[in-house]
N, C-alpha and C positions, 0 to 999 in steps of 0.2 A: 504494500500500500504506500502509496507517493504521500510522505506527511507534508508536504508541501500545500495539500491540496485540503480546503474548508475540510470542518470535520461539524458532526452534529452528535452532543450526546443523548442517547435515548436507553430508556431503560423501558423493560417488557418483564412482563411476569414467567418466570423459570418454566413453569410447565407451558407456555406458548413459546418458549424458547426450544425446550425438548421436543414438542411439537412439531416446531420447522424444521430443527435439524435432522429428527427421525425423515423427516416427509422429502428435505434437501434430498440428504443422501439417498432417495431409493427415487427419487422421481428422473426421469428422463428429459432433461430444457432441453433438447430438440424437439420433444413433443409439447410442450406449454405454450399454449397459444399467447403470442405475446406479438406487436404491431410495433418494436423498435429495437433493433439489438440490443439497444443498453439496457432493457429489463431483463434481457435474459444474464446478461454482466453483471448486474445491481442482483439477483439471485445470488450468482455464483459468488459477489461478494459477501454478500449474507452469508450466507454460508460460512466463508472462512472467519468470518468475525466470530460467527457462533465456537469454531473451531479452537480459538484462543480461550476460550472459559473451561469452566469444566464440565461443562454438559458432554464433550463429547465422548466423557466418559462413562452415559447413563447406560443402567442393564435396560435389556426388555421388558423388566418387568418397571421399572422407572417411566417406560416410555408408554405401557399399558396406561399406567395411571396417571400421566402425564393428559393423556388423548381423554380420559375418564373426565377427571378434574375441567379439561377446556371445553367439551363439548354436554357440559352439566349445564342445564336451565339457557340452552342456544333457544329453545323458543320457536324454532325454523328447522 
């Protein structure tokens, strides 16, 4: 990452963190429909951001209850 370049800090709740990265890693961005390169870029960057923490060390079973916890009371 070029720290040259703006940075914004955001913070997200762990289990929507566990979430994306379970979902990063197994999803295929050639198939995500996406209408500009750089969202598929800005994924891939996500991703490694997430990679720097320690999420990328959760079990299955962290990642079960991770999906449980985000998608309680969706409503939709």
């Amino acid at each position: 990452m070029n720290n040259d370049l703006p940075t914004v800090d955001l913070t997200i709740w762990r289990a929507d963190a566990v979430v994306l990265f379970d979902w990063l890693q197994e999803v295929d961005l050639d198939r995500v429909p996406i209408t500009h390169p750089a969202q598929k870029q800005a994924l891939a960057d996500l991703l490694s951001r997430i990679e720097e923490t320690d999420v990328y060390m959760v079990t299955p079973e962290e990642i079960d209850a991770a999906k449980a916890d985000v998608s309680r009371d969706m409503g939709w």
